[in-house]
N, C-alpha and C positions, 0 to 999 in steps of 0.2 A: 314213590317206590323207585328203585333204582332201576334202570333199564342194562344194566351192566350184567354177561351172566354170570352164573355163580363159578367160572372157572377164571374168569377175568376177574376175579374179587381179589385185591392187594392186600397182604395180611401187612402188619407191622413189620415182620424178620424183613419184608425185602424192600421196602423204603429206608429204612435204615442201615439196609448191606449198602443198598446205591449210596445213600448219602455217607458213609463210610468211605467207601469206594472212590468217591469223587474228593473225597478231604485229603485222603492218601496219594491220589494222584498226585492232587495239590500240594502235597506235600515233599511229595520227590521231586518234580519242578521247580518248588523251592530250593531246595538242597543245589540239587542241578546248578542252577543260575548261580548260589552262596561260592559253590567251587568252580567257575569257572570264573568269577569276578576276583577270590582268594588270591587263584592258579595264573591269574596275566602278567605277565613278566619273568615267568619262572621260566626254565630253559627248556623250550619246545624244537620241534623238526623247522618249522614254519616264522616266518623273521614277527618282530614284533607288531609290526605298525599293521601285518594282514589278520594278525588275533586281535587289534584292536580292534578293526575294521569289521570282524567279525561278530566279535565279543558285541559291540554296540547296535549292530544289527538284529541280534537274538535278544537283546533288553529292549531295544526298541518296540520290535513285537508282542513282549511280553507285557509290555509298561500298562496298558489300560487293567488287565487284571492284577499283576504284581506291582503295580506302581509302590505301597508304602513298604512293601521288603527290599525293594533294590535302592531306595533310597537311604533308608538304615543300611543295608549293606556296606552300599557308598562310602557314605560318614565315616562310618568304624574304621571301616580299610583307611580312608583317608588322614583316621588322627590316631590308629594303631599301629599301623605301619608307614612309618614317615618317608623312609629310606623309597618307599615307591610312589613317592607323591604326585611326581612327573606325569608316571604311565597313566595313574587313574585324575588327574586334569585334564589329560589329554582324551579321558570315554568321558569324560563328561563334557565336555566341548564337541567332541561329535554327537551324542545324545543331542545337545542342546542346539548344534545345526540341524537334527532331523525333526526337534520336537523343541519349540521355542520354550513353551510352559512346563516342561520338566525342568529346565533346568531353571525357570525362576524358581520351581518349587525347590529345587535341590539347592541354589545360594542362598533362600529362605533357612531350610536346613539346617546349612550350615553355620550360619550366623546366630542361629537358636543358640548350637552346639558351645559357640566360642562362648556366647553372651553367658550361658549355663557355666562355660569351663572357668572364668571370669568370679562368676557369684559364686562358685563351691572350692574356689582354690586352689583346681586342677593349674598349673600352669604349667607345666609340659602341654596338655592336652591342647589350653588355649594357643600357645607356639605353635602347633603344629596348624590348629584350625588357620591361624593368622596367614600361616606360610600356604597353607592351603586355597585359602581366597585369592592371598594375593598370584597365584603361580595361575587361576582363573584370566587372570588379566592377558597373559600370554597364551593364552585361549581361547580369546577375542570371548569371557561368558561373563567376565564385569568388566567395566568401565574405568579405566585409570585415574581418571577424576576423582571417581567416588572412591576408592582404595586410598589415595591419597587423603582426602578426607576422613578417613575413617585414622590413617596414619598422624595425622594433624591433632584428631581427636587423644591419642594414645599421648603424645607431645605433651598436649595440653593437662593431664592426668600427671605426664613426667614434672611438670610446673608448681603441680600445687604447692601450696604451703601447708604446716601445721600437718602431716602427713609420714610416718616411716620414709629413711631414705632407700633402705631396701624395697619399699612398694615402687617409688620413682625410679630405681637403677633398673626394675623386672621390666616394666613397661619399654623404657628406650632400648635394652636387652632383644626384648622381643620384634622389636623393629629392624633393629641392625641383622640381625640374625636371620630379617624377613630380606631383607635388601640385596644377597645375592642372586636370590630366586627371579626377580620382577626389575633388579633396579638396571639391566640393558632397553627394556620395555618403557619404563618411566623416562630415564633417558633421550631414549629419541622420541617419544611423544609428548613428554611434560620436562622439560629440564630446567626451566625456572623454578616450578613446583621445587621438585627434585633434590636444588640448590637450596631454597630456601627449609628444606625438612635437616638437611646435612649441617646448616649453618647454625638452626635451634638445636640439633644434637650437640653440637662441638660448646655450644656455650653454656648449656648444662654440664657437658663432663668437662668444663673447665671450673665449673662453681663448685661443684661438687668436691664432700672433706672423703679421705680414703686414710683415718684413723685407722682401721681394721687392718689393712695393709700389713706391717711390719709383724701382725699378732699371726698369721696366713701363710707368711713363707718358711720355704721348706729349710734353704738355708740364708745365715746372716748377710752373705756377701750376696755380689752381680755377677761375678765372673764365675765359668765362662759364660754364661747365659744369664739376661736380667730376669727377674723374676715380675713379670707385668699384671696388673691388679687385671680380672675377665674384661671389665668395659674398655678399659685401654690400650689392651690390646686387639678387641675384637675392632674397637674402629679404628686403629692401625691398619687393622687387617682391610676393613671396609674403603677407608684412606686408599689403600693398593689398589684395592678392584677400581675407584675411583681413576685411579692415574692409566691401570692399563684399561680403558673406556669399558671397565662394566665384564668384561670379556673372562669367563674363568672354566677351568678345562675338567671341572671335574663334577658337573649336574647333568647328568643325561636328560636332553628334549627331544622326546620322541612326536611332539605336538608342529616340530616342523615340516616333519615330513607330510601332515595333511593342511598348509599353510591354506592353498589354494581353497580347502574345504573351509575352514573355522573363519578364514577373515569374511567372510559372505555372510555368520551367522548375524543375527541382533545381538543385540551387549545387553546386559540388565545393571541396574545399578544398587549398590547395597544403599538397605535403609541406614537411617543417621541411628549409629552404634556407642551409646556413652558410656565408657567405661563405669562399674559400679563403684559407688563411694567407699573408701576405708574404712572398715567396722574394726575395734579392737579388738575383736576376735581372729581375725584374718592373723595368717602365717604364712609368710612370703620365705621364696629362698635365697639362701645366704651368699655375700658374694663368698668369691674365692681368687688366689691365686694362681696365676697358670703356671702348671710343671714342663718346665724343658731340660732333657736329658741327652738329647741327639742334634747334631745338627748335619748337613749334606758332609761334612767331613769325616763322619763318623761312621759312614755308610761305605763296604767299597765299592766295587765296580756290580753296577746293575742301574735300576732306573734311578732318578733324583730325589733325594726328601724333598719335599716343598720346604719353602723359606719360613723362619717363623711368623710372618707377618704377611704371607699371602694368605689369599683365603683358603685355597685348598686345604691347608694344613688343620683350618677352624673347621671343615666340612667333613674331612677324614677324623680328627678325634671326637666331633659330636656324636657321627654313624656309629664310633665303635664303641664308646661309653654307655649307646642306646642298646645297642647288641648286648652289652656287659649287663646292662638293667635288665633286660627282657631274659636274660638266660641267666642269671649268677645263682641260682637255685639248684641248675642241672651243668657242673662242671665240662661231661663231656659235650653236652649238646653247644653251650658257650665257646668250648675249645674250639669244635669242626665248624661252628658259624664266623667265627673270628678269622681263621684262615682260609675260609670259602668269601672273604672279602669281596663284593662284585667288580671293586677294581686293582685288585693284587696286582697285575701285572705292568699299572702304570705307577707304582709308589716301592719302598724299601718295607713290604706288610710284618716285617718279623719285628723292625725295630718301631714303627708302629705301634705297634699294640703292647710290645715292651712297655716304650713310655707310659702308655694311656692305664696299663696296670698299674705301674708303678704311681704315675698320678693321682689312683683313684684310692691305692696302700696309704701313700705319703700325704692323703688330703687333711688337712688343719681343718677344722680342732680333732674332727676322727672322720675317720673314711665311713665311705657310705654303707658296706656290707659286714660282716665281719670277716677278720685280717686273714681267718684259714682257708678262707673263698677264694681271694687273690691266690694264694700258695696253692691251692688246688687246680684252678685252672691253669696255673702256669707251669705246672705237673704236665696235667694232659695236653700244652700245648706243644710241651720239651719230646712227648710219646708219640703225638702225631708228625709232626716234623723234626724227630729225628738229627737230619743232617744239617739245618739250618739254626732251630732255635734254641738249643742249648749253648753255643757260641755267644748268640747274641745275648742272650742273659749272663752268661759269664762275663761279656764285658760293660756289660752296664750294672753289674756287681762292681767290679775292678774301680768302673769310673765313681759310682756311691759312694765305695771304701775312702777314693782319694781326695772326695771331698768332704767328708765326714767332720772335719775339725769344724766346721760352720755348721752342722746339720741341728734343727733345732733336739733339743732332748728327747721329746713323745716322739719323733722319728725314727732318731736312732734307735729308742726303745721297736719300735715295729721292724725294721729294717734287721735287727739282731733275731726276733723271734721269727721272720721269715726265712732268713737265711740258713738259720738249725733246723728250721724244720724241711727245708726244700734238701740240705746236706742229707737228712735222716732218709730222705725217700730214695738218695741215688748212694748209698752206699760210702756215704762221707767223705767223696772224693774231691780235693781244691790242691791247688797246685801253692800247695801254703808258703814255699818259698818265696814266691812271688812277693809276698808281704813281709818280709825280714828287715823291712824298714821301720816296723813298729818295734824290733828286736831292742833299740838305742834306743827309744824315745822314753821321755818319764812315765811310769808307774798309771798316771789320773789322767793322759792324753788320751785322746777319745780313740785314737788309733789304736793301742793295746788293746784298751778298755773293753771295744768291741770284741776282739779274739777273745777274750776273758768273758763278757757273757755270752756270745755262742756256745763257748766249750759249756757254760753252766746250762743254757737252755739243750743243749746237744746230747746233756750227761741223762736229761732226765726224759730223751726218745729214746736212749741207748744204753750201756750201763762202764765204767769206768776204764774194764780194758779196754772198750772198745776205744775211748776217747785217747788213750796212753798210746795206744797203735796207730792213730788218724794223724796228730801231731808228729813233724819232725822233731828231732834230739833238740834245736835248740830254742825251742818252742814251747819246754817242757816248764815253764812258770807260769803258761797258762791252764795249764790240766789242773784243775778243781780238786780237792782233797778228796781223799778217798772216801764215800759216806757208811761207815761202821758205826755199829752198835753201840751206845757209850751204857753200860751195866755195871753201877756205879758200886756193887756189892760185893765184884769181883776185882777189883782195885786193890791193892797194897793197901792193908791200916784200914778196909771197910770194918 
């Protein structure tokens, strides 16, 4: 018999309000911890390094009950938002000074994550895991060794035979692309290593056939800019960092401001990671052609373009093309993230992001989105800036136009229906004199040819007076016949 009285007797309704009660708690401390690990880096009253400092304090507390949500949290952030990789290596290197076993569990994690991103074909995802581990290493939470190893391992994958050469060019891709983050680190710690990963790269992309090449580029010639296959110039580029020792000005490390703290932690080392075998069903991506449209001369007076063949320039149009993918669905949210750039003030961002449109328009064999996406965000980027970026599209129109005689065909094709439709949204205003050099030329020169299909794609956003009035007088053999009714019954002799 129960010794409990009958007022102390617990019905159901209220063990199940508590247990309710305590889920929902749990639930909004979830929440809590997701936005404030989201929210690190965004622009607060309080400098970075003391929300980091912060931030890794309230996880740490929390880690015995929330340990397997901040862990996922972690992850995600880490290979969903690339552009903040720094800040969140840097919470987890303090994490892993305050609690040694989170963070084996979290390079655990992580390497699940790559290994997964690897076997389902993600490789964006796996890049980013890659760049993720290795930026550890500058956070005293893996071991350089073992990164290299795992780097040697990725080589070794780049080697095989009997194999797609697009699976071997992703792999050494993925390297190079990893080596501005870690390679001042490897450097002064491992630099034979180092040498010796550098020296297997160069004599694969010296074997290597680049058939594909001439079928990619935008136009026939080099001049004024050579048109360079990705892997060739990306270790051009890497070549550079190489010469100026590693040193490159555009990765924010906020992991040294707590140097004193991380180099005291332990290191963990990654387990041996082997890339998974080529299935024929695997789909790797394609190379491409790098687009150059601008160079520092074409810029005037304000900061420097980077060189084509520094890194910065390969750091700045990866961030923006990631922006372009993440947002090309929602034109305006794409436009205000494009020139909210977090480093506008030290690059030329209007011609920037010109190029990397126009790169991503003009990409062989077809661009990644569709062509009305491009013309839409470069709509709203002409609306939000106003005073700057309608210039600059204008002259990198002027300069396309002038090069045009090399441009390959499916180009020009995209390049004529961008131009009438971008003409249709501002009231078909071009300063068409300006091209009264295509007046002389023959009839099938791609120079006319173009003013000829604008006016056709132009006629059919607009309607004929309008094109009749847009055109100067001596411009008038490009205006498209008038489209009337042919009503064959009303004819003379029907």
């Amino acid at each position: 018999m129960s010794r409990r009285r009958p007022h102390e007797e617990e019905d159901g309704y209220e063990r199940a309000y508590r247990k309710r009660r305590r889920v929902s708690e749990n639930q909004e401390i979830e929440d809590r911890l997701e936005s404030l690990i989201l929210r690190v880096g965004e622009k607060s009253t309080s400098s970075l390094e003391s929300n980091l400092e912060g931030l890794a304090s309230v996880l740490e507390a929390d880690l015995s009950t929330f340990r397997a949500k901040i862990l996922r949290i972690l992850t995600d952030c880490a290979i969903r938002m690339p552009e903040k990789c720094t800040i969140y290596t840097t919470l987890v290197g303090l994490l892993n000074a305050k609690n040694f076993n989170f963070g084996g569990e979290f390079v655990e994690y992580m390497v699940k994550t790559f290994k997964e991103s690897l076997k389902n074909c993600k490789w964006d995802m796996a890049r980013y895991a890659l760049r993720f581990l290795a930026d550890l290493v500058n956070c005293h939470v893996i071991s350089a060794t073992s990164l290299l190893q795992l780097l040697d391992n990725m080589i070794d994958a780049a080697n095989e035979d009997s194999v797609p050469q697009v699976r071997r060019d992703w792999y050494v891709f993925a390297i190079l692309s990893t080596l501005p983050w870690v390679g001042r680190e490897l450097y002064e710690k491992k630099e034979k290593a180092l040498e010796h990963l550098l020296v297997q790269i160069e004599v694969f992309l010296n074997k290597r056939t680049k058939k594909h090449h001439n079928a990619l580029r935008v136009w026939a010639v080099d001049t004024p800019h050579p048109q360079e296959e990705y892997l060739d110039c990306l270790w051009s580029q890497v070549r550079k960092l190489r010469q100026d020792n590693w040193a490159e000005k555009h990765i924010p490390r906020p992991y040294l401001a707590f140097d004193s703290i991380l180099c005291e932690a332990l290191q963990h080392n990654l387990p041996s990671i082997l890339p998974p075998p080529h299935h024929d069903s695997y789909q790797y991506p394609m190379p491409w052609v790098v687009f150059r449209l601008f160079d520092y001369t074409d810029c005037p007076e304000g900061p420097i373009l980077p060189g084509a063949h520094s890194i910065e320039r390969f750091l700045i149009e990866e961030h923006l093309h990631s922006i372009i993918e993440m947002y090309h669905l929602e034109r305006k949210d794409c436009a205000a993230h494009l020139l909210n750039f977090p480093y506008k003030l030290k690059i030329p961002l209007e011609y920037c992001i010109v190029e990397v449109i126009f790169a991503e328009l003009l990409h062989m064999p077809t661009p990644r989105y569709l062509e009305i996406a491009y013309g839409s965000i470069l709509i709203e980027l002409c609306k939000l800036q106003p005073s700057t970026m309608p210039q600059v599209l204008a002259q990198a129109t002027e300069m396309l136009f002038m090069r045009i005689d090399s441009m390959n065909v499916s180009c020009f094709d995209r390049f004529a229906n961008w131009f009438s439709y971008h003409l249709s949204n501002f009231q078909f205003r071009w300063s068409w004199e300006d091209w009264d050099t295509c007046l002389t030329l023959d009839e099938e020169h791609p120079k006319p040819k173009f003013v000829r299909e604008t006016m056709l794609k132009s006629l059919r956003l607009s309607y004929h007076q309008r094109i009749r009035e847009i055109l100067p007088e001596g411009f008038s053999r490009f205006i498209p016949e008038k489209p009337e009714p042919d009503y064959k019954y009303a004819l003379d002799g029907a």
